[in-house]
C-alpha positions in Angstrom: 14.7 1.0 16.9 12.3 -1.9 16.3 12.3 -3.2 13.3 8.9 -2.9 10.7 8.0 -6.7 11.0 8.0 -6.6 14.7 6.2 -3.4 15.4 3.6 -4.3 12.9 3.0 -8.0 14.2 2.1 -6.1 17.6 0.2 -4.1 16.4 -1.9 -6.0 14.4 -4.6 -6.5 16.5 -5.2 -2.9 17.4 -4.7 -1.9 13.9 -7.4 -4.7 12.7 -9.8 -2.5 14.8 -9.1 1.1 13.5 -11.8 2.7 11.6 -11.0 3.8 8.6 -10.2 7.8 8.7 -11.7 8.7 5.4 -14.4 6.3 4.1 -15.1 8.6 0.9 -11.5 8.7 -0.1 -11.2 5.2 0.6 -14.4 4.5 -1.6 -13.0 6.1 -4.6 -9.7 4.7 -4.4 -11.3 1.2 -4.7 -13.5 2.4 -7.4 -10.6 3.7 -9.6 -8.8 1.2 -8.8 -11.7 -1.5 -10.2 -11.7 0.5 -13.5 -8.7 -0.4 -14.4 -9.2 -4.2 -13.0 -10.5 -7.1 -15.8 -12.3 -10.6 -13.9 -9.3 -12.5 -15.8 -6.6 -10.3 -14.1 -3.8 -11.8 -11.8 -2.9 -9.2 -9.4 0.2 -8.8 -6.5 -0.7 -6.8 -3.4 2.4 -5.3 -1.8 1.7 -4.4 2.1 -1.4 -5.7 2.1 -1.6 -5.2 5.8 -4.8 -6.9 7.5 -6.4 -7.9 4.1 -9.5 -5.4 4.1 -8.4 -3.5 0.4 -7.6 -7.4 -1.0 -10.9 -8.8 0.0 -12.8 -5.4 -1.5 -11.4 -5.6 -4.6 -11.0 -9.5 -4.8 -14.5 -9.8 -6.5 -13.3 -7.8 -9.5 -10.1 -10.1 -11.0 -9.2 -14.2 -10.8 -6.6 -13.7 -7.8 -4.7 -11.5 -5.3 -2.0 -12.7 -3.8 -1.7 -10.0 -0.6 1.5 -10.2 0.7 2.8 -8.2 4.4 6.4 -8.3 6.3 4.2 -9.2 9.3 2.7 -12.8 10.4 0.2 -11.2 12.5 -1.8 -8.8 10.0 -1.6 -12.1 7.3 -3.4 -14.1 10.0 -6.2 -11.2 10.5 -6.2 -10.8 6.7 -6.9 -15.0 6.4 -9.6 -14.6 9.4 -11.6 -11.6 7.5 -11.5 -13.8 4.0 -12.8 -17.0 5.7 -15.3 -15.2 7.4 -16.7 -13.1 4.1 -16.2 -16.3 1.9 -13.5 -14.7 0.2 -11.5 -17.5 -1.9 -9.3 -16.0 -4.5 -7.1 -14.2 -2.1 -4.1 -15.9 -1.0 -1.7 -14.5 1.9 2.1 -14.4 1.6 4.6 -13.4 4.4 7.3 -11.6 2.3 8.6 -8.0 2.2 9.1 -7.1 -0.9 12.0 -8.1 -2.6 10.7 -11.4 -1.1 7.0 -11.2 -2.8 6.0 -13.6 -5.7 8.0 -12.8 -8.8 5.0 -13.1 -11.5 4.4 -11.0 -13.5 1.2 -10.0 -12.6 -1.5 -7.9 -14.3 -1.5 -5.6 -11.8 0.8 -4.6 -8.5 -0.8 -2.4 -6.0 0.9 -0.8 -2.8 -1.3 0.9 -0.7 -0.4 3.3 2.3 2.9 1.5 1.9 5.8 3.3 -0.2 6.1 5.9 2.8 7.2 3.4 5.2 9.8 1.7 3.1 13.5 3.0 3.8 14.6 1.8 -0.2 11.7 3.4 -2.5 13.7 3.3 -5.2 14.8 -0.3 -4.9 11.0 -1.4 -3.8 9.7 0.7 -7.2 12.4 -1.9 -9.3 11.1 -4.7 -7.4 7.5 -4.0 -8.7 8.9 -3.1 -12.1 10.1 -6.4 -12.7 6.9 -8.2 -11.3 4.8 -6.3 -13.6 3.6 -7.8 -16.9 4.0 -5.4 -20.0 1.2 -3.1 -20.8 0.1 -4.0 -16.8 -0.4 -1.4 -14.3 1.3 -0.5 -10.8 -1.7 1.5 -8.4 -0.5 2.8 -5.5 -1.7 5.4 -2.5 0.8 7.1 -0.9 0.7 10.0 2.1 2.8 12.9 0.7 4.5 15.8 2.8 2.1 18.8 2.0 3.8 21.4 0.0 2.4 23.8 2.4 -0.4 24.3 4.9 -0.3 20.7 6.6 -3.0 20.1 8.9 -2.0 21.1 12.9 -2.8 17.3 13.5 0.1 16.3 10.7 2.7 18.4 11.8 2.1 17.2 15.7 2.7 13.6 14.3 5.7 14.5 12.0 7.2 16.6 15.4 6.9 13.3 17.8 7.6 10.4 15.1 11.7 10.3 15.9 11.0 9.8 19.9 7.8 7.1 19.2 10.5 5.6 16.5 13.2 5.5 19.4 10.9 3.5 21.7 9.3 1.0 19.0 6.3 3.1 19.5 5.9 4.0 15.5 7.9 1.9 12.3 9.8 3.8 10.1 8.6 6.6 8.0 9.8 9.0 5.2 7.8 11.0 3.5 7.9 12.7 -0.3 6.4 15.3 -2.3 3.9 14.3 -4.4 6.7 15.3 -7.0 9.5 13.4 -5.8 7.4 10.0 -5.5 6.0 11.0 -9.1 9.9 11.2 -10.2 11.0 7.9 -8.2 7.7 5.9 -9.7 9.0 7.4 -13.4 12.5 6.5 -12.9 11.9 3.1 -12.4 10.4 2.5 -15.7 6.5 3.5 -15.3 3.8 6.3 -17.4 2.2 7.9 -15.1 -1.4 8.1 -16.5 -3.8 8.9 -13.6 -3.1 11.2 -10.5 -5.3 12.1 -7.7 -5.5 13.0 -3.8 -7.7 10.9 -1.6 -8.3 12.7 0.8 -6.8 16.1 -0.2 -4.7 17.5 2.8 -1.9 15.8 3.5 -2.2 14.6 0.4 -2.9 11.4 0.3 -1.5 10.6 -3.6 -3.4 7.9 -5.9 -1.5 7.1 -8.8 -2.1 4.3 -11.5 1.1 4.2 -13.5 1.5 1.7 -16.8 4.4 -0.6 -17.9 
């Protein structure tokens, strides 16, 4: 099985051309997200993939640093900033036991904690980079507790054998309840929930130190 760096460095290009699947869920996460942002705020973007979510929400704090396992996404993430006259985000190669230590006002983690095989050691990692009082926002795709889109279950039928030939990086998906549990054992509040979109459910939750 390839490993996560090297499936995502080829297909970063590809990926940097995907539209995005839900553009009002997308909207509101960034919007929710803002709310809890201040223009003095020093954020840390875990998985930041190609950059897009960084460079949206880049205008509302002082710096992102956006940091992704894979060189290739980074250099599509740089590309996108240059190009919109981003300046206060700055691109790390680091998984993320590797990813600046901080603390930091804020730690986001979006479309990420699914594809990580140690949640609950990632969640500690982002715990400890987290200033007191700060916030951890993530979005997450959750197993549906029942009544998953045809669509969903044809992907979650096919993932092993597109795994076995480096066609698709590792996956494991939650409940919306057991990544609730895992983000409260390592040491958050949980103090706003939503999905975005609804089915699967795609979970949104901004949890407090």
């Amino acid at each position: 099985m390839m490993n996560n760096a090297k499936f995502w460095d080829r297909a970063a290009a590809k990926y940097a051309k995907s539209p995005i699947s839900d553009m009002q869920a997308y909207e509101f996460t960034l919007e929710r997200t803002r709310s809890y942002m201040t223009q003095s705020d020093q954020v840390l973007e875990l998985g930041c993939g190609t950059g897009s979510t960084a460079i949206r929400l880049a205008p509302a704090v002082s710096k992102i640093i956006a940091t992704d396992c894979s060189g290739a996404m980074l250099d599509v993430g740089r590309a996108r900033a240059a190009e919109q006259g981003t300046d206060n985000v700055q691109f790390e190669k680091a998984v993320v036991a590797e990813a600046p230590k901080g603390p930091f006002d804020m730690v986001t983690a979006f479309n990420l904690l699914h594809l990580l095989e140690d949640l609950d050691g990632a969640l500690a990692e982002a715990y400890a980079r987290t200033k007191p009082g700060g916030y951890f926002i993530s979005k997450t795709t959750c197993t549906p507790d029942q009544g998953a889109p045809l669509h969903f279950r044809l992907i979650m039928a096919v993932l092993p054998v597109m795994q076995f030939f480096g066609k698709a990086p590792f996956v494991r998906m939650r409940t919306v309840q057991e990544l609730e549990k895992a983000i409260e054992q390592a040491g958050f509040e949980i103090i706003e929930t939503g999905n975005y979109p609804a089915k699967p459910p795609s979970r949104f939750i901004v949890a407090r130190k």
